[in-house]
C-alpha positions, -999 to 999 in steps of 0.1 A, spaced: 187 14 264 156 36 268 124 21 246 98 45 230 73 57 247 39 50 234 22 79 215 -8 91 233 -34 83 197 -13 50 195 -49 32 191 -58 51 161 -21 46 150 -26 14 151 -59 18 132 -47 37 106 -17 15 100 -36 -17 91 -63 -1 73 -35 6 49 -35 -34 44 3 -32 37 16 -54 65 33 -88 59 31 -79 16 52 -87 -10 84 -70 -17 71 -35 -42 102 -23 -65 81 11 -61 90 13 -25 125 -6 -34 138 23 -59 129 48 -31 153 28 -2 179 27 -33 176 62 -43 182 71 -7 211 46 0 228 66 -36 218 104 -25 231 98 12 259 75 10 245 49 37 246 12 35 212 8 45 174 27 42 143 14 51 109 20 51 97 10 83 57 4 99 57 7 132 30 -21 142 19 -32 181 49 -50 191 71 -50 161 82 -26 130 86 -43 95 99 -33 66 81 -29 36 114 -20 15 149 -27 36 176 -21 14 215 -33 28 198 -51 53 181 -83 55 159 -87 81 122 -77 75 113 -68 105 128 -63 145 109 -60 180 97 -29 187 111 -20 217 146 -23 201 131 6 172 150 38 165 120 43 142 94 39 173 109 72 187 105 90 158 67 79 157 61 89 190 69 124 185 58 124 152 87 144 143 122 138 120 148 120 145 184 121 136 213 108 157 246 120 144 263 94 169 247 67 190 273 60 210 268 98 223 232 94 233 225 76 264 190 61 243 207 44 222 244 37 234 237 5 247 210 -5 222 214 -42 205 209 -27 170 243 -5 182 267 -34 200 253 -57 175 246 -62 137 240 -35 119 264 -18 143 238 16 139 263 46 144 241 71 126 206 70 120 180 96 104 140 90 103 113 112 87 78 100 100 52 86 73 19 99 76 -4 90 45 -36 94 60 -56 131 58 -51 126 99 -14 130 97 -9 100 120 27 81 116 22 48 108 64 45 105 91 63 89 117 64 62 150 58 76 187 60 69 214 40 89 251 42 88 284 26 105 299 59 110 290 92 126 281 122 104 264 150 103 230 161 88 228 191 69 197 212 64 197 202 25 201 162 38 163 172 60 147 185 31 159 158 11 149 131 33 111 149 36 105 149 0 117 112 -4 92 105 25 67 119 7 71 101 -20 67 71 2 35 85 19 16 86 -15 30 50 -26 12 40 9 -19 60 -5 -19 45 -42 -13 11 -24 -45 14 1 -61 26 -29 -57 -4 -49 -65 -29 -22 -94 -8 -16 -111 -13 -50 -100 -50 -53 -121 -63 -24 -146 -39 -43 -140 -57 -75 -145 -87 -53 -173 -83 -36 -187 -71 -69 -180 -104 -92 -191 -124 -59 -231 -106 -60 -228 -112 -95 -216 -150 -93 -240 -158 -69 -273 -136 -74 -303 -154 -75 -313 -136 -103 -300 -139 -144 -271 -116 -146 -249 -107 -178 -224 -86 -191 -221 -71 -225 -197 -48 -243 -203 -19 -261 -207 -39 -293 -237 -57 -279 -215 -87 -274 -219 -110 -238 -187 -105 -217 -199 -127 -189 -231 -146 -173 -238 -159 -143 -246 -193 -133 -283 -189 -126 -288 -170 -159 -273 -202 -176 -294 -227 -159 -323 -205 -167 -315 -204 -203 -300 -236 -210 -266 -230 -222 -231 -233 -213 -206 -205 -209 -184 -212 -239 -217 -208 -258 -231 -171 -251 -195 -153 -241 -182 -134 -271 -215 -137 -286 -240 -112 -293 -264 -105 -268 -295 -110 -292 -290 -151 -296 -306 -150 -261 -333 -131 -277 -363 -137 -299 -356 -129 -334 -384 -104 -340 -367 -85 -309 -329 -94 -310 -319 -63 -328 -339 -39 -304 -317 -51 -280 -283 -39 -302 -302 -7 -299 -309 -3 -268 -276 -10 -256 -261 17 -283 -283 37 -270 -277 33 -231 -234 37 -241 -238 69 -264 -263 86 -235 -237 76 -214 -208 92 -230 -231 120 -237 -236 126 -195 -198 128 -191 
């Protein structure tokens, strides 16, 4: 059995795998129907989305198989990362890399395999692949390449979209947690003037509870001579607003 070799930018690989902060997630049925899809249009038992990692690749989807992850140095999928190029293998027994591999003497008995890199990033680095593996030897069409690139694709901007959405929730995070904790009196209000949310030190400034300013109008925390300068203002910032975009 012949193990990858390591890519020569395997440390900004690495890098750019785990910023994607998809490792050790939940099961998606995004990145499910894509392995299905796949296991239907090829007739194989099994397709995975694999990530490559240090010592290990894990499955983020693994239909017909289920184990979530293997060691690396027992990957088909490492190979195709370090070329950073579609690997197919019409018949592992015929190729000395794999012959004697445990994933081929052993369950799933590999006999064919195909891998098409996954490179989200604008760098084009492979962070894994999308892979097909069958019991029996076949062959692998020109149509069955193109087909497996676009379905890769399709993977690449799920890893995108997914990035993208952890992304802005530590945002969101680190945003509620300044406004939680600010030293300062801190609300929100709606477009109807109405208080969506105040912090703590703006409640102990004020007096009041939370149950009695949220959903109320902004102007109880005002004095009456000014309370509805305050409704103004704030149709005034939301209509300049709209007005700029």
């Amino acid at each position: 059995m012949q193990a990858a070799d390591l890519p020569n930018n395997e440390t900004q690989r690495l890098t750019a795998l785990h910023a994607l902060n998809v490792l050790d997630t939940p099961a998606d049925t995004a990145f499910d129907r894509i392995t299905e899809l796949a296991c239907e249009l090829f007739e194989v038992p099994i397709a995975l989305v694999s990530l490559v990692d240090k010592e290990r690749q894990w499955f983020k989807a693994h239909s017909g198989l289920e184990a979530y992850e293997t060691n690396r140095d027992i990957s088909f999928c490492a190979h195709a990362v370090a070329a950073n190029r579609p690997l197919v293998i019409e018949d592992t027994k015929n190729d000395p890399r794999f012959a004697d591999n445990p994933l081929v003497l052993e369950q799933p008995h590999i006999r064919f395999y195909a891998g098409h890199p996954l490179c989200p990033s604008d760098d084009q680095l492979p962070v894994g692949t999308l892979c097909l593996i069958g019991e029996q030897p076949r062959t692998f069409t020109e149509r069955d390449h193109r087909i497996l690139h676009n379905l890769a694709k399709q993977v690449d901007e799920l890893l995108r979209q997914h990035e993208l959405k952890e992304r802005l929730s530590r945002t969101a995070k680190q945003l509620e947690a300044l406004f939680t904790k600010s030293a300062t009196g801190k609300l929100r209000v709606d477009r109807a003037g109405n208080v969506i949310a105040i912090n703590p030190f703006a409640l102990n400034l004020l007096g009041y509870q939370a149950e009695e300013v949220v959903g109320n109008n902004v102007g109880m925390l005002a004095f009456p001579e000014t309370a509805e300068k305050y409704n103004y203002l704030i149709s005034r910032y939301f209509s300049s607003d709209a007005n700029e975009q």
